[in-house]
N, C-alpha and C positions, 0 to 999 in steps of 0.2 A: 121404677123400672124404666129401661130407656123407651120402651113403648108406648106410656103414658106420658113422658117428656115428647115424641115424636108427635101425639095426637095434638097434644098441647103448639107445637111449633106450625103443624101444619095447621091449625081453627087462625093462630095470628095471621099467618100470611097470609091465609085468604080473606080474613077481614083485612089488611092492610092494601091489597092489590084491590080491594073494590074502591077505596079509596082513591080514584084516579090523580085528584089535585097533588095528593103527599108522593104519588110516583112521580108523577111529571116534574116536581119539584126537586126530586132526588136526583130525577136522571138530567134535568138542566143544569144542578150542581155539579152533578161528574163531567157533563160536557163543559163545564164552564173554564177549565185549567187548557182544554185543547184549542178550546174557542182562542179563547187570549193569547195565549202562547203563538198561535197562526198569525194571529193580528199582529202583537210584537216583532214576530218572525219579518214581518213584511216591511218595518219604519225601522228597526237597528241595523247598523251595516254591518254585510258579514264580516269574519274575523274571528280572532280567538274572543277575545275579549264581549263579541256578539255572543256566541257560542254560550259562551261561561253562563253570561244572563239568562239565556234560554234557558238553560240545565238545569240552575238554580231555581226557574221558573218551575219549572217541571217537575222538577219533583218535592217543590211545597206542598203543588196542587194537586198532586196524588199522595202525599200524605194526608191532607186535608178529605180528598174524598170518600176514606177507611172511614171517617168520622161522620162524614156529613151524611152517609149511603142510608144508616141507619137511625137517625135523629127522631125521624117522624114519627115511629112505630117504637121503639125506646119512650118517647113522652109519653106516646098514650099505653102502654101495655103493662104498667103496673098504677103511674099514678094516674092517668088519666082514670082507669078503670076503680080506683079506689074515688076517688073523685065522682063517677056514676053510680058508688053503691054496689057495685058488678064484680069489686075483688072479695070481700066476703063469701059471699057462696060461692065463688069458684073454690076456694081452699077450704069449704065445709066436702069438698067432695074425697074420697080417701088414696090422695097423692100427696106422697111426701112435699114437703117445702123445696127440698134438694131439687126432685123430676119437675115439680114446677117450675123453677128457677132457670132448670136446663130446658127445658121448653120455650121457655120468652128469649132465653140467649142466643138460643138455634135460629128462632125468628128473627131477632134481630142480625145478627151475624150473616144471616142469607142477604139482607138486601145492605148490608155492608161490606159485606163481598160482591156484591153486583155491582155497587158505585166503584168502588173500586177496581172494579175488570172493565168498567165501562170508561172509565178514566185511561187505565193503560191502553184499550184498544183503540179511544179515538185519538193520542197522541204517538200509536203506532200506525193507524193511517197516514197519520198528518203530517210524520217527520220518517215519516217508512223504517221506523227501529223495531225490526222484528224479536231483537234480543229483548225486549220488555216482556213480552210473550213468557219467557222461561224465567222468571224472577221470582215464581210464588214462594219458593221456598223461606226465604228472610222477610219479602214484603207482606203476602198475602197474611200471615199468623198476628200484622196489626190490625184488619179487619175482627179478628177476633177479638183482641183486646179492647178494640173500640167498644164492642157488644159489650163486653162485661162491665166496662165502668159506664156505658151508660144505664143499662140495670142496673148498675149500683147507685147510679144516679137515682133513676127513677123509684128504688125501691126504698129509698133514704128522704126524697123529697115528699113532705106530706100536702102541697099542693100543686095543679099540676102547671099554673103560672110559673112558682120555684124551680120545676125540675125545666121549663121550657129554658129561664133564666141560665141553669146553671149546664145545661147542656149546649146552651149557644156559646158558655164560657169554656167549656173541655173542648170545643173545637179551635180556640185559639193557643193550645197546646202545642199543637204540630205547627200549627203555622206560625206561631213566638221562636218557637227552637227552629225551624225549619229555616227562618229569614236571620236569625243569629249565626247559625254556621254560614249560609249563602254570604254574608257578609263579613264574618272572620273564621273562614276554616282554619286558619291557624287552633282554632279551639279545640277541633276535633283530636285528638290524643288517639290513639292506637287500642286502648279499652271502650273510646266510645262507639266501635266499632261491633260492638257487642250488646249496648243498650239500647231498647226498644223505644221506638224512635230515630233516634241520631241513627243510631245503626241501620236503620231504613234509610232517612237518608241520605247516609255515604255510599252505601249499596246504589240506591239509583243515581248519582250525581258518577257514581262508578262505570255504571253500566250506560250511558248517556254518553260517555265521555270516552267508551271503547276500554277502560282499563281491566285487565282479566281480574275476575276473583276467587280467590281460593274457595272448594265448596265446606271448608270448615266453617266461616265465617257466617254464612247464610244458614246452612243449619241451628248452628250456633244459636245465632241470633232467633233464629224460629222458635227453636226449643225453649229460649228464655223467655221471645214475648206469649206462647203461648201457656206458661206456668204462670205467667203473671194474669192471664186474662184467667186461668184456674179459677186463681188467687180472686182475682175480683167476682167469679160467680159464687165461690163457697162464702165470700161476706156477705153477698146478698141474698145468698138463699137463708142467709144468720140473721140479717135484718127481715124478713118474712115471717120470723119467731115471732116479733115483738107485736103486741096487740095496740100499741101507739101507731105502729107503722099501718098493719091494717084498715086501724078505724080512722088513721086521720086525725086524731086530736093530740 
């Protein structure tokens, strides 16, 4: 039931908020795209050509922050806790695999939505683009996405060194494709405008750059990346089945 996913989402987060260091670390990550971008701001000379580099700056670094928001609390909320012995009897208790699953994702999802609102709102102080403000519809449903593959991460990796490894490697996701279009938008094609990711960010490289967008497109786009972030909770509520995954061996 989603009441038992809710209890489940609210125990993470507030074990994760006592946690100060993993917040503070979160939230210097999401200021970390506005920070720089300012600094840059200040040594390129204006122009289009300045412009361009900003943009492309800007919106790696809030793609990257969907990712980063939630890393800390993704590592520890399946394998760290199998790792302490702690995920066992949480699942002897009588909640489907599924509600538990949505439980850990809700929690992580929250503070991958926060890096990521905390990401647009300091490069909306800092370059006064209040139009960033109104984009959740296309951008914000990759924080979701984020969440789920990193549960999928963490509920796949059976130690919690691995899952730190291979979650520092899905953040280079966004930021590989992110700096590939920055440097040959010719690549971008008119369906990658639909794919979760690139489609992020054409949309803000879009909205950066004052160009209108149609509201199909960001719908669109939402709708898609959040079936896929579905996609990624129902395999890891599938890997939960397995008693390798469990125990760790």
């Amino acid at each position: 039931m989603l009441k038992q996913s809710l209890i489940i989402a609210r125990k993470e987060i507030k074990d994760s908020v006592r946690d100060v260091r993993s917040v503070v670390s979160s939230l210097l990550y999401a200021l970390m795209g506005p920070a720089v971008v300012g600094m840059v701001s200040m040594a390129i000379p204006r122009g289009a050509q300045g412009s361009k580099v900003l943009i492309g700056m800007m919106s790696v670094f809030t793609l990257v922050s969907a990712f980063v928001g939630g890393m800390n609390i993704a590592m520890d909320t399946v394998a760290g806790e199998r790792e302490r012995r702690s995920l066992l009897p949480l699942l002897l208790n009588p909640v489907r695999r599924l509600d538990f699953a949505i439980g850990k994702w809700l929690a992580i999802s929250v503070f991958s939505l926060a890096g990521l609102a905390v990401n647009l709102l300091g490069f909306a102080a800092l370059l006064g683009l209040p139009s960033l403000l109104i984009t959740g519809i296309g951008i914000l449903p990759l924080a979701l996405l984020a969440a789920g593959l990193q549960l999928l991460i963490s509920a796949t990796c059976r130690a919690l060194k691995e899952t730190q490894t291979y979650l520092s490697m899905i953040v280079f996701l966004p930021m590989g494709l992110g700096m590939f279009l920055v440097f040959f938008p010719a690549a971008a094609r008119g369906w990658c405008r639909f794919l979760p990711i690139a489609g992020q960010q054409i949309q803000l490289e879009s909205i950066m750059s004052g160009v209108a967008i149609h509201l199909v497109q960001p719908i669109a786009l939402g709708l898609l990346t959040s079936a896929l972030a579905m996609l990624a909770l129902l395999i890891a509520a599938n890997r939960l089945q397995r008693d390798e995954i469990i125990f760790g061996d």
